[in-house]
C-alpha positions as CSV (number, residue, x, y, z in Angstrom):
1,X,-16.3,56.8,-165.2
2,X,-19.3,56.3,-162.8
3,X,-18.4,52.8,-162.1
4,X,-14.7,54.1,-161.2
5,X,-16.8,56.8,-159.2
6,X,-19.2,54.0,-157.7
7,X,-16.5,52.4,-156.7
8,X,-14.4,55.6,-155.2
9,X,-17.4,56.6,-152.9
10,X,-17.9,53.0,-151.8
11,X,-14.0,52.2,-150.5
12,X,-13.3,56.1,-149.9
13,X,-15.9,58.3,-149.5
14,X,-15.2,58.8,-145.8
15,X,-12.1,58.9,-143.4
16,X,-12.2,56.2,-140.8
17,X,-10.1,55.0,-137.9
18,X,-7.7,52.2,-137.4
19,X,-5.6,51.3,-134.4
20,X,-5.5,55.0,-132.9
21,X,-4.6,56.7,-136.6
22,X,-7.2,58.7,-138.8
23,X,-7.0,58.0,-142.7
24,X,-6.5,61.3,-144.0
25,X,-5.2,60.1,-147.1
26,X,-8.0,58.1,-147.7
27,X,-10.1,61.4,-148.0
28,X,-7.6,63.2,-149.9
29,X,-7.6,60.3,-152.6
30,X,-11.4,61.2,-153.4
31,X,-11.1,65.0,-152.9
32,X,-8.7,64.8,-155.6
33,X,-11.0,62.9,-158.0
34,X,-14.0,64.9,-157.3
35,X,-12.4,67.6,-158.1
36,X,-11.2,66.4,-161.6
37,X,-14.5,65.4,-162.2
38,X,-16.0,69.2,-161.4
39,X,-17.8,71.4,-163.9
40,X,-20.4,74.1,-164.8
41,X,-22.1,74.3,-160.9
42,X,-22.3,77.3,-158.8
43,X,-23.0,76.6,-155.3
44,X,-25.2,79.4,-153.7
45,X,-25.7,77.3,-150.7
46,X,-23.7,79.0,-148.0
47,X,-25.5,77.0,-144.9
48,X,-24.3,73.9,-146.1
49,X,-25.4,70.9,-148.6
50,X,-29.4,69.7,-147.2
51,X,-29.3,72.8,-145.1
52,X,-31.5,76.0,-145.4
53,X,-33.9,77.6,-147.8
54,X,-34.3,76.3,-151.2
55,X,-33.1,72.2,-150.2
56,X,-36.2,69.4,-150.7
57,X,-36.7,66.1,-150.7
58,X,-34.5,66.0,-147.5
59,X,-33.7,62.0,-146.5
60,X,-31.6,60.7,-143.7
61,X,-30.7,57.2,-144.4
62,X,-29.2,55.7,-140.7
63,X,-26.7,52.6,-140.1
64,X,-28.9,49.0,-140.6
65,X,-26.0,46.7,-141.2
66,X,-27.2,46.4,-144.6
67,X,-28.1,48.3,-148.4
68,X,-30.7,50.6,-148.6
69,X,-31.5,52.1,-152.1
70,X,-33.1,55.6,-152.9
71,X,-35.2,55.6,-156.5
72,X,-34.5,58.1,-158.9
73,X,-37.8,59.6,-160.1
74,X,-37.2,62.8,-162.3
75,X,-34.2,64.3,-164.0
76,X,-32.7,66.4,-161.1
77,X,-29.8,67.5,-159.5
78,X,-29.2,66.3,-156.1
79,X,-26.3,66.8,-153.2
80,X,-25.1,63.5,-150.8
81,X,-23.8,64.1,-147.4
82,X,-21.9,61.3,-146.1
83,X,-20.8,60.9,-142.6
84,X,-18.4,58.0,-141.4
85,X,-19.0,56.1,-138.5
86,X,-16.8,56.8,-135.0
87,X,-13.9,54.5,-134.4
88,X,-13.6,52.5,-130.9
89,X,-11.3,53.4,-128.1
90,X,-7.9,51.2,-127.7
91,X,-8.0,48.5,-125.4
92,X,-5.6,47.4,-122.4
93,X,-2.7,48.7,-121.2
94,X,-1.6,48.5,-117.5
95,X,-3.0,51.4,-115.2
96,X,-4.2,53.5,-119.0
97,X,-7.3,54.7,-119.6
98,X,-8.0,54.3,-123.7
99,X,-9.3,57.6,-125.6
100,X,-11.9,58.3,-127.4
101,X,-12.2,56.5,-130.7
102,X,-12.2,59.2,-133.6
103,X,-14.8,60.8,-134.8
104,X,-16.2,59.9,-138.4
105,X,-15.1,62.1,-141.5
106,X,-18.0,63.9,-143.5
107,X,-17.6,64.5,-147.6
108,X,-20.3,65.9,-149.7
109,X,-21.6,66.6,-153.2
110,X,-23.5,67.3,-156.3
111,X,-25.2,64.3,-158.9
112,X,-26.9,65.0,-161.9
113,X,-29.2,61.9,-161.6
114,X,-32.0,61.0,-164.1
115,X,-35.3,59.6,-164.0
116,X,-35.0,55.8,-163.3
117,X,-31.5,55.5,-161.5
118,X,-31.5,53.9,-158.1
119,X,-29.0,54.7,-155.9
120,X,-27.6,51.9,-153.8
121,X,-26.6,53.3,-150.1
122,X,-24.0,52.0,-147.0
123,X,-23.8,53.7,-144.2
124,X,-21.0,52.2,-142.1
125,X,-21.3,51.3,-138.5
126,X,-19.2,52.4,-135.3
127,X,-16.4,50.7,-134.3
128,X,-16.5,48.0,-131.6
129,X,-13.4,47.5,-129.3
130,X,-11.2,45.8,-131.3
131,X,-13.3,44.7,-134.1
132,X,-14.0,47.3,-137.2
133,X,-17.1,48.8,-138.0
134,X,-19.4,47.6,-140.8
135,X,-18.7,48.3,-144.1
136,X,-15.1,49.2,-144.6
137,X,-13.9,49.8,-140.6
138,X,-10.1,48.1,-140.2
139,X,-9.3,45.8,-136.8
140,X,-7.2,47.5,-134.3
141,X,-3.8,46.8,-134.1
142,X,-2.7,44.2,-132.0
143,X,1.4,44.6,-131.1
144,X,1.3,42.7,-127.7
145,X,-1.3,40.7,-126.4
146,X,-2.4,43.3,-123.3
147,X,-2.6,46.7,-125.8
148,X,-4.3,46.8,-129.0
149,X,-5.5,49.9,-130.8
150,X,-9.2,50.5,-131.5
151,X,-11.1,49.7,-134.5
152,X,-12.0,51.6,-136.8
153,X,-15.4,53.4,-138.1
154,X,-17.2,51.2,-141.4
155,X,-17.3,54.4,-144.4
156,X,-20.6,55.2,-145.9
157,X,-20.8,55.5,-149.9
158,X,-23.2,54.9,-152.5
159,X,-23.2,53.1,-155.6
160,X,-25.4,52.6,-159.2
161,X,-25.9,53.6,-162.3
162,X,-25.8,57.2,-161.8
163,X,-24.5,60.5,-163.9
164,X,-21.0,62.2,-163.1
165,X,-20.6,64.0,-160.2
166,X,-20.5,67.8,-161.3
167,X,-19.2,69.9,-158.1
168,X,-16.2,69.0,-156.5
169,X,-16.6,68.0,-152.9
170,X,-16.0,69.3,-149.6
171,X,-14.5,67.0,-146.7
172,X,-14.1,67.6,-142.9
173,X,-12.6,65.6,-140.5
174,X,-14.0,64.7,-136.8
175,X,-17.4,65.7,-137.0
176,X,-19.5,62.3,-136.8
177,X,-20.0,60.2,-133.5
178,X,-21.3,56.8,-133.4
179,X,-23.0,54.8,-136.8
180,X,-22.5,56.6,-139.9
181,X,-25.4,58.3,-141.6
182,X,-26.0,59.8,-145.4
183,X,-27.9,62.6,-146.6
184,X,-29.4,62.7,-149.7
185,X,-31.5,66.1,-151.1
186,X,-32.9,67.4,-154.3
187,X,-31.2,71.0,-154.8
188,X,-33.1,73.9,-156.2
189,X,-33.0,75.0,-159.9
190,X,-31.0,78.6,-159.0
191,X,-30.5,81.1,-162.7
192,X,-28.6,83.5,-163.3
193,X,-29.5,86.3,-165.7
194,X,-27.4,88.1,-168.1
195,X,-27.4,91.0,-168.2
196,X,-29.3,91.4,-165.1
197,X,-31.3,93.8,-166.4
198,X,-31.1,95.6,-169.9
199,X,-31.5,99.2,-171.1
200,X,-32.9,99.6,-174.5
201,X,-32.6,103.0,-176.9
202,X,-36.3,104.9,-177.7
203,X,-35.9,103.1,-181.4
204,X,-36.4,99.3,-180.3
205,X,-35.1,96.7,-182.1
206,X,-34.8,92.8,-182.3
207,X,-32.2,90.6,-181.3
208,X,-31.6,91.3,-177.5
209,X,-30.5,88.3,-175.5
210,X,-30.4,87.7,-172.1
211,X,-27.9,84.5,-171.0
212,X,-29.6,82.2,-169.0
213,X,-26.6,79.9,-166.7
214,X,-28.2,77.2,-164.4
215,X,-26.9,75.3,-161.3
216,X,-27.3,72.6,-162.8
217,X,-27.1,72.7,-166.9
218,X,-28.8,69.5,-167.7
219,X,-31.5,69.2,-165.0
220,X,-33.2,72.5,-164.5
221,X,-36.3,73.3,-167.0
222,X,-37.2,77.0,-167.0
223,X,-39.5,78.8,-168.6
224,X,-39.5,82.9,-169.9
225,X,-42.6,85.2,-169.6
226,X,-43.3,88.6,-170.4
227,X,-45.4,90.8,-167.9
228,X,-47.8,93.5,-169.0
229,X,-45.3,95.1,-171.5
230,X,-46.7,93.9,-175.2
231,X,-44.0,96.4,-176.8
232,X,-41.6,93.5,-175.4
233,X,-41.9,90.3,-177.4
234,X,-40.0,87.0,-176.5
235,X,-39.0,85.4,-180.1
236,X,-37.1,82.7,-179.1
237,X,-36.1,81.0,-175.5
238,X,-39.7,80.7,-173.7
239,X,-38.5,77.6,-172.6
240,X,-35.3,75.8,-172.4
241,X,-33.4,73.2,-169.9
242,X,-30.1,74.3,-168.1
243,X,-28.2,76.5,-169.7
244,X,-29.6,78.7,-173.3
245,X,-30.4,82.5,-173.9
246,X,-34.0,84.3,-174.0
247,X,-34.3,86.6,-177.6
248,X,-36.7,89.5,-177.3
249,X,-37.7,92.2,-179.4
250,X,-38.4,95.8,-178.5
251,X,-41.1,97.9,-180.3
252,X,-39.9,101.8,-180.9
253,X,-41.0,103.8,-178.0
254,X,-43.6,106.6,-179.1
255,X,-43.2,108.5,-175.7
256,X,-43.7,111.5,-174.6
257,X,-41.6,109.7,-171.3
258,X,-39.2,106.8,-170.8
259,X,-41.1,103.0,-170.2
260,X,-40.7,100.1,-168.4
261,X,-41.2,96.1,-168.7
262,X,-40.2,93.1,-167.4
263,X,-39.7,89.2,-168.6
264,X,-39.7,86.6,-165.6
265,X,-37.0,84.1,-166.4
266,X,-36.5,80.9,-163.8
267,X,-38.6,83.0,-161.3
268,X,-36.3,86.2,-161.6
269,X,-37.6,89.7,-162.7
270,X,-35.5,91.2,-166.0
271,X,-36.4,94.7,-166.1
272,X,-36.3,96.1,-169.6
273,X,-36.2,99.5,-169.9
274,X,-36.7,102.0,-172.7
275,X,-35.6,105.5,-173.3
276,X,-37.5,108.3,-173.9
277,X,-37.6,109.5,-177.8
278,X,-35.5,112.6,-178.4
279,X,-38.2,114.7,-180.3
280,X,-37.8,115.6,-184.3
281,X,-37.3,119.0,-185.0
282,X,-40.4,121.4,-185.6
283,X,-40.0,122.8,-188.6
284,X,-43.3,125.9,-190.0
285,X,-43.7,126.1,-193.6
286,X,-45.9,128.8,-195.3
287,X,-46.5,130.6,-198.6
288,X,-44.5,133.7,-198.8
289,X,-47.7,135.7,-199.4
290,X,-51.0,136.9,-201.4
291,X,-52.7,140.1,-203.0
292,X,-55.8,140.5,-203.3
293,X,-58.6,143.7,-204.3
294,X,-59.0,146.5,-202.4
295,X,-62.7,145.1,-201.1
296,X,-63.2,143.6,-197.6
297,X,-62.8,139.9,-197.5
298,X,-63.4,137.4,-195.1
299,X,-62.4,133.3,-194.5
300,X,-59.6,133.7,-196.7
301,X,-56.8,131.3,-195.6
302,X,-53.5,130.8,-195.0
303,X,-52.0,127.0,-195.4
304,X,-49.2,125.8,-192.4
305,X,-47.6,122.6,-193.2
306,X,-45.9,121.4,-190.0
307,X,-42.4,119.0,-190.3
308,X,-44.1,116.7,-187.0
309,X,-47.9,115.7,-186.2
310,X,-46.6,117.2,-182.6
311,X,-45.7,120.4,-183.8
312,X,-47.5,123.1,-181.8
313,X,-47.9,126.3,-183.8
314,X,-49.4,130.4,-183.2
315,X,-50.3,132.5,-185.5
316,X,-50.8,136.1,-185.0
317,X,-51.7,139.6,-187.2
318,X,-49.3,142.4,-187.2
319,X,-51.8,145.3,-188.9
320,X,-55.1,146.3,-187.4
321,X,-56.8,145.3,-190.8
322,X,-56.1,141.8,-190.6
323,X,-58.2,139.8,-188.4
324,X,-57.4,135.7,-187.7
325,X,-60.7,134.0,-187.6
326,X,-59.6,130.7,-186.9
327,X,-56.3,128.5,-186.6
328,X,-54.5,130.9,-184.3
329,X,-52.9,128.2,-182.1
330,X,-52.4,124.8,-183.4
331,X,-50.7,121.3,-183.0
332,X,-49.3,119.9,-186.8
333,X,-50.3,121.2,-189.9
334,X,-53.4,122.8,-190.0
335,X,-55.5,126.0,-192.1
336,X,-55.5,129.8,-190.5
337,X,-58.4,131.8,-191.7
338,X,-58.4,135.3,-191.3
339,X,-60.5,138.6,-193.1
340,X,-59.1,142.0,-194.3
341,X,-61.0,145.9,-194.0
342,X,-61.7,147.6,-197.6
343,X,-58.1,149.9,-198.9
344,X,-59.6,152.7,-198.7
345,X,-56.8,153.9,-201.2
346,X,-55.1,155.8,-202.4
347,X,-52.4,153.4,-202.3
348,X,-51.4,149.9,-202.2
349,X,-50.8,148.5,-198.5
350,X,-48.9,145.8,-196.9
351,X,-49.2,143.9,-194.1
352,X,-48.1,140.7,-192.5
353,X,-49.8,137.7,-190.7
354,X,-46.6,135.3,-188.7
355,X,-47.0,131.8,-188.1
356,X,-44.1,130.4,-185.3
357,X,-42.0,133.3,-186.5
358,X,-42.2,132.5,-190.5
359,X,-44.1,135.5,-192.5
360,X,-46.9,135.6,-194.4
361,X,-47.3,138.9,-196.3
362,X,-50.6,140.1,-197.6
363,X,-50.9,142.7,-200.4
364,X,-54.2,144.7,-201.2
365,X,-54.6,147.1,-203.9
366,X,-56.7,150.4,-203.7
C-alpha cells in the first residue's frame, strides 16, 4: 500500500490544468483513496493543516525543477499541504485576449512517519504558454495552428518509504498561483480523557480507569501523574504510547468533608473527586445500674462504651445527691465519675444519672 500511495500522491495529488480544462477528476481519484485509507485521527485543527497554535516543525518546500527530500527524525505524526502549480493562458486567436491560466489545486493530510524515513518531495512548476509545467503539467491543445489552449500546472506529491496515511484528505480547487509549493509540519500529540473527570464514593476502591484516545495512536508518548493527592494512586498506565487506559486506586475517605485530587494525563487535569462519608450511627451503652451502702462515696464510676471513636456524649445527675466529678461531656467511649451524700434513712432511695438519654440507676441503702 504505501508504494500504491507513493505513487497516488506523485501522478495525483493535485489538480492541474490542460488546454483551458481543470482535472477535477484527477483530485477526486485520490480523495477517494485517502479516504479508504482513513482511521483512528481526530482533527482538532480548525485553522487549517500547518496553521495555528499547536503546529511545529513548520517547512515550505518551493518549485526548484528538481527533488528535494525531508528526513524523518523521530516517530511522529505529521500533515502535507500540497499546492499545484498555475496553468498558462491560451494562446492566439484573432482579435481575443487569452484568460488567465487556472489556478493550482491544494490537497492535504496526515502521515504517521517513523524515525529514519525520508520523504522524497516535487513541487511542480507553472505552466508556460503552451508548454506544461514541470512535473506532471500536460501541453495545451493545439486544434488549428493560430489557437491553442494553455498548458497546464506540473502537480506536487511526495514519495518514500513512509507509513499509511491515517486522515482522509481535504482538496480545494483554484487557490494556488504560479510554482507549486508543499507544506510539511509535525502535528501536536492532542488526548482525550475518559471520563473527563471522575466522581468517586467516600469508600474508595481500586480499579478506576480513565481511557486515554490520541490523535495519533501510534506516535504520541504520554505520561500520567498524580498531583498532591497520595489517597490517589496510579497502578497501572504512567506511561503508554497512543492509545491505552490510566488505572488508579482510591483510598477510603475518612472526612469530616468531601476531597479533591487530580492526575495529569498528556498535559490534561483529571479531577478526582471523593464524597464525603455518611457518618455510622452513635449508639450509648451503659450498665443498667448499682447499689451501694448508705455511707457517702466519692470517684465511683460509671463505664460508657460508645458504637463510634466520634461519638460525642453528656452525662448529667437527676437527684441533688449525686454529683458527676468527671466525664460529663465526652467524644467515644470514656469513664464518668461521680460521688453520692450519706442515706440518712430511713429508707432505701433511688436515683438516676443519664448518659445521651440511656439510664443509669443508682440504689443506696439506709
Amino acid at each position: 500500500m504505501r508504494k500504491v500511495f507513493a505513487e497516488t500522491c506523485r501522478l495525483y495529488l493535485l489538480k492541474c490544468r490542460e488546454g483551458g480544462r481543470s482535472h477535477v477528476p484527477l483530485v477526486s481519484v485520490l480523495s477517494a483513496l485517502l479516504l479508504s485509507w482513513g482511521g483512528g485521527v481526530t482533527s482538532v485543527h480548525a485553522q487549517g493543516l500547518c496553521q495555528g497554535p499547536g503546529y511545529s516543525n513548520i517547512q515550505t518546500f518551493s518549485f526548484t525543477g528538481g527533488q528535494q527530500t525531508y528526513a524523518i527524525t523521530s516517530n511522529k505524526l505529521i500533515a502535507l499541504v500540497a499546492r499545484g502549480a498555475q496553468g498558462a493562458a491560451g494562446t492566439g486567436g484573432l482579435g481575443s485576449t487569452p484568460g488567465a491560466g487556472g489556478l493550482g489545486g491544494e490537497a492535504s493530510g496526515y502521515l504517521l512517519v517513523n524515525n529514519g524515513d525520508v520523504l522524497t518531495l516535487v513541487v511542480g512548476g507553472q505552466a508556460s504558454s503552451a508548454t506544461g509545467g514541470f512535473n506532471g503539467g500536460g501541453n495545451g491543445g493545439a486544434p488549428n495552428p493560430t489557437h491553442r489552449g494553455g498548458g497546464g500546472g506540473g502537480a506536487g506529491g511526495t514519495s518514500g518509504t513512509v507509513g499509511p496515511l491515517v486522515l482522509s484528505s481535504t482538496t480545494s480547487p483554484g487557490v494556488r498561483a504560479g510554482d507549486g509549493e508543499i507544506t510539511v509540519c509535525d502535528v501536536p500529540c492532542v488526548a482525550t480523557l475518559t471520563p473527563p473527570n471522575q466522581i468517586i464514593g467516600a469508600s474508595g476502591g481500586a480499579g478506576n480507569i480513565a481511557t486515554v484516545a490520541t490523535t495519533a495512536s501510534a506516535a504520541c508518548a504520554w505520561t500520567a501523574s498524580v498531583s498532591n493527592a497520595p489517597w490517589i494512586t496510579i497502578t497501572n498506565g504512567s506511561a503508554g504510547t497512543g492509545n491505552g487506559a490510566v488505572t488508579y486506586s482510591v483510598a477510603p475517605n475518612p472526612g469530616p468533608n468531601p476531597r479533591r485530587g487530580t492526575m495529569t494525563i498528556e498535559g490534561k487535569t483529571f479531577i478526582v473527586t471523593q464524597a464525603t462519608p455518611v457518618p455510622a450511627p452513635c449508639t450509648i451503652t451503659i450498665p443498667a445500674g448499682t447499689t451501694i451502702g448508705a455511707s457517702a462515696a466519692t470517684n465511683l464510676s460509671l463505664v460508657v462504651t460508645a458504637s463510634t471513636t466520634g461519638c460525642a456524649r453528656t452525662a448529667k445527675s437527676h437527684v441533688p445527691w449525686i454529683t458527676i466529678t468527671s466525664g460529663a461531656s465526652g467524644i467515644g467511649s470514656g469513664t464518668v465519675l461521680y460521688s453520692v451524700t450519706a442515706n440518712p434513712g430511713p429508707n432505701t432511695r433511688a436515683g438516676r444519672i443519664t448518659v445521651n438519654g440511656k439510664r443509669f440507676t443508682v440504689t443506696q441503702t439506709p
